[in-house]
C-alpha positions as CSV (number, residue, x, y, z in Angstrom):
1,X,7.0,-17.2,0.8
2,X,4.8,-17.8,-2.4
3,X,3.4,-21.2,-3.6
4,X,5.6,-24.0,-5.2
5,X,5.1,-25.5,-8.1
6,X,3.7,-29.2,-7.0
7,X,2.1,-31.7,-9.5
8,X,-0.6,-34.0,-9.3
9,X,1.4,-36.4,-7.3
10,X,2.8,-34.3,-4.5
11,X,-1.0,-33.3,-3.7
12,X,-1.9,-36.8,-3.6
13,X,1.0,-37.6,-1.7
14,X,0.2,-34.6,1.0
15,X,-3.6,-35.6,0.5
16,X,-2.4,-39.5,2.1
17,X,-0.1,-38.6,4.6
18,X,-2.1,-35.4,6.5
19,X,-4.8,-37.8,6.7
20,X,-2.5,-40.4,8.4
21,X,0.6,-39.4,9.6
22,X,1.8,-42.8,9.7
23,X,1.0,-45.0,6.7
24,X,4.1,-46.2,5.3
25,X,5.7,-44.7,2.2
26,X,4.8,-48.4,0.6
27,X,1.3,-47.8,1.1
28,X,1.4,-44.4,-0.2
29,X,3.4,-45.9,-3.2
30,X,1.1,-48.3,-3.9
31,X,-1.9,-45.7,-4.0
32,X,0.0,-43.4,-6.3
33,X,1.1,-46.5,-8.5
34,X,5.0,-45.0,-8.3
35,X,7.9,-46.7,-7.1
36,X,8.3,-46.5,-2.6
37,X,11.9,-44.5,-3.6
38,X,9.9,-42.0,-5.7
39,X,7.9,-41.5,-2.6
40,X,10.7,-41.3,-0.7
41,X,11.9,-38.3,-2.9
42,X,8.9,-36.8,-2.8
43,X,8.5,-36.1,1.0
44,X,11.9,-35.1,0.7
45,X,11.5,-32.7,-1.2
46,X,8.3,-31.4,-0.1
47,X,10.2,-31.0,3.5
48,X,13.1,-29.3,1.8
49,X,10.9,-27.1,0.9
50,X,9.1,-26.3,4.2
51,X,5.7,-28.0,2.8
52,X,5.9,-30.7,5.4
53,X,6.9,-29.1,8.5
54,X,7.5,-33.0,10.2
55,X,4.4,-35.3,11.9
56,X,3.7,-35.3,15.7
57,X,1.6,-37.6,17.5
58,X,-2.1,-35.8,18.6
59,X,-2.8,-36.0,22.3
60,X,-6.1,-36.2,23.8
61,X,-5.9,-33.7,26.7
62,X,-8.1,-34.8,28.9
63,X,-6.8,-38.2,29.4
64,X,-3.9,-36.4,30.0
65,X,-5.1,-34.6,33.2
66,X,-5.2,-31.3,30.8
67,X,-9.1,-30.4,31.3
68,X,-9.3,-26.9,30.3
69,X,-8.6,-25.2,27.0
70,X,-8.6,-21.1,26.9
71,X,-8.3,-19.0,24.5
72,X,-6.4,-15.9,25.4
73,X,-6.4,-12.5,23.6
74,X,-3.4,-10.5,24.6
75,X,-2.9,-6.3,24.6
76,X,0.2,-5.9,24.7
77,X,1.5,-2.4,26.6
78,X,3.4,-1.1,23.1
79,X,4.1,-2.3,19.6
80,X,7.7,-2.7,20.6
81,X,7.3,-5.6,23.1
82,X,5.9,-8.7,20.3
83,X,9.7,-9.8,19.5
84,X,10.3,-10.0,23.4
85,X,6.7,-11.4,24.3
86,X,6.9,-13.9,22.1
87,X,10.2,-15.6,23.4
88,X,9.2,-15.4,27.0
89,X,6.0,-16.8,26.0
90,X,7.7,-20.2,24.8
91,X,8.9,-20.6,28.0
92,X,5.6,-21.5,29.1
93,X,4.6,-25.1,28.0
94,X,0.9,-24.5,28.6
95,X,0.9,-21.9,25.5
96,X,0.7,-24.6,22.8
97,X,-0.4,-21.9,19.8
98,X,0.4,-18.0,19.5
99,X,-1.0,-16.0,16.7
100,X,-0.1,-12.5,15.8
101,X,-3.7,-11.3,14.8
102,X,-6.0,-8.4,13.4
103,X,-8.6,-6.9,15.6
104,X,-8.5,-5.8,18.8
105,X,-6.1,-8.5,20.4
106,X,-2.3,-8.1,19.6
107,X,-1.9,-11.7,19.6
108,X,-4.0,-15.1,20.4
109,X,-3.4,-18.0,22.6
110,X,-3.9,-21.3,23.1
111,X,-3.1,-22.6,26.6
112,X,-3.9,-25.8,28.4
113,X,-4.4,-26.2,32.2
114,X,-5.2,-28.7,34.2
115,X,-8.7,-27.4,35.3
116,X,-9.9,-23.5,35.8
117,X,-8.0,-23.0,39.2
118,X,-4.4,-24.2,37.2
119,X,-5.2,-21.8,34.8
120,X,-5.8,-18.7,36.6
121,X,-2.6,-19.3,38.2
122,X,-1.1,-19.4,34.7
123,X,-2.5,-16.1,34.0
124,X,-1.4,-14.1,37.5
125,X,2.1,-16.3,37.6
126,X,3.1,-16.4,34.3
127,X,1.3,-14.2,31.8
128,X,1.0,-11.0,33.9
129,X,4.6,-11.0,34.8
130,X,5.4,-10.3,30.9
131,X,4.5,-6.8,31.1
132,X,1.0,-6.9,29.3
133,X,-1.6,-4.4,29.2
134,X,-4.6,-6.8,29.6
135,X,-5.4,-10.3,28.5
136,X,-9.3,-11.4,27.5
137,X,-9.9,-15.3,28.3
138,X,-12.5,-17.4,26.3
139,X,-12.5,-21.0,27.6
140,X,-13.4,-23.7,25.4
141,X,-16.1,-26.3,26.9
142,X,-14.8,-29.0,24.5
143,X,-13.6,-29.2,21.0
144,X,-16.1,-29.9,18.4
145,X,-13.9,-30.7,15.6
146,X,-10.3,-30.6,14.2
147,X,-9.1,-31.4,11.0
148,X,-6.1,-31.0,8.6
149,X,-6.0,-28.9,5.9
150,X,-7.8,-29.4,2.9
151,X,-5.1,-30.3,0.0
152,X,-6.2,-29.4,-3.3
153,X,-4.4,-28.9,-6.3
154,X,-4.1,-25.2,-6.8
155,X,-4.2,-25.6,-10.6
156,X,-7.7,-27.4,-10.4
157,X,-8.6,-24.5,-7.5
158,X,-8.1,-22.2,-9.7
159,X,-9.6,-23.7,-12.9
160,X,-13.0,-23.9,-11.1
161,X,-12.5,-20.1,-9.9
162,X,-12.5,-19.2,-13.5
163,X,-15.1,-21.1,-14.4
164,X,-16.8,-19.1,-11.7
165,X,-16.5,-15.8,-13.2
166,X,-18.9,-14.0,-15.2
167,X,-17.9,-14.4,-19.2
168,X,-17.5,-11.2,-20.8
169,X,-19.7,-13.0,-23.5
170,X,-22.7,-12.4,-21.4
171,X,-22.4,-8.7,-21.8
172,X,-23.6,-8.7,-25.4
173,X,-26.7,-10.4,-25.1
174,X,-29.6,-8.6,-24.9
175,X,-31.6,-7.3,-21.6
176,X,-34.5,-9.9,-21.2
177,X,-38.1,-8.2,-21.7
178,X,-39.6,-6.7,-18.6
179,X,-43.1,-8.0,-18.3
180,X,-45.7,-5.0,-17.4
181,X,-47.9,-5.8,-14.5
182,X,-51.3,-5.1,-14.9
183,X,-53.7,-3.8,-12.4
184,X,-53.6,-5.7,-9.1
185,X,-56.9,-7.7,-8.6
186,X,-59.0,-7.1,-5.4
187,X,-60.5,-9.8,-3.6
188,X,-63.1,-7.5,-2.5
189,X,-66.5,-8.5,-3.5
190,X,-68.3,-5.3,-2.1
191,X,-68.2,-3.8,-6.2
């Protein structure tokens, strides 16, 4: 997988359009002072080379009758079964996100249901049947926060990460004098 190279531009570039989705590429022109074709190229590019995976349109769930959010933490019977999981599992259009994860859970969910009823039947009618050992549920009382995410340039990242580290330099200086204490003084007036 590894990073690309990008420059300067295609972070600002990223930086503009992850923020909104749909400015146009004149806009995004105009704040990187470069021509709307260069832009153009750009996004191109940066999709040709599976940076920018597309733009979608974010729903709000609730005012879309989908009022509960779950987590789901899946054990999965063996090791064998993730290839065969996974593809039954996007046969369910509740399961918006599955992750393959460390920890004890084989792999994370995110499903949507209509309320807590909807998604217990999601869980007896359509997750049990796959043949899982066990599934853990954390529902979600509402989301606090989401964001895209952040776009730095990796070259300024890792600039400041150097500066960060300890210069060998420091090694030769000399140990700072450790100041004796002297005899602690009682408050103790009975002397």
């Amino acid at each position: 997988m590894g990073h690309h190279q990008l420059d300067n531009l295609d972070y600002k570039i990223l930086r503009l359009i992850a923020s909104n989705a749909r400015i146009p590429f004149l806009e995004v022109a105009r704040e990187c002072n470069v021509s709307g074709a260069a832009i153009h190229q750009r996004v191109q590019k940066l999709t040709n080379l599976g940076i920018i995976k597309g733009s979608e349109f974010t729903l709000d769930s609730n005012r879309i009758g989908f009022e509960t959010c779950a987590y789901i933490g899946v054990f999965l019977q063996s090791p064998g079964q993730f290839k065969e999981v996974i593809e039954k599992l996007k046969d369910i259009p509740e399961v918006v996100e599955c992750h393959y994860t460390t920890g004890k859970y084989d792999m994370f969910l995110k499903i949507y249901a209509r309320n807590n009823s909807h998604m217990l039947q999601i869980i007896h009618t359509k997750l049990q049947p796959l043949g899982l050992a066990r599934t853990e549920s954390i529902i979600s009382f509402k989301e606090a926060f989401r964001r895209q995410l952040p776009i730095e340039n990796l070259a300024t990242y890792e600039k400041e990460e150097i500066a960060m580290e300890p210069s060998e330099d420091l090694a030769d200086l000399p140990e700072e004098p450790v100041k004796k204490k002297r005899g602690r003084k009682s408050n103790n007036n009975n002397a």
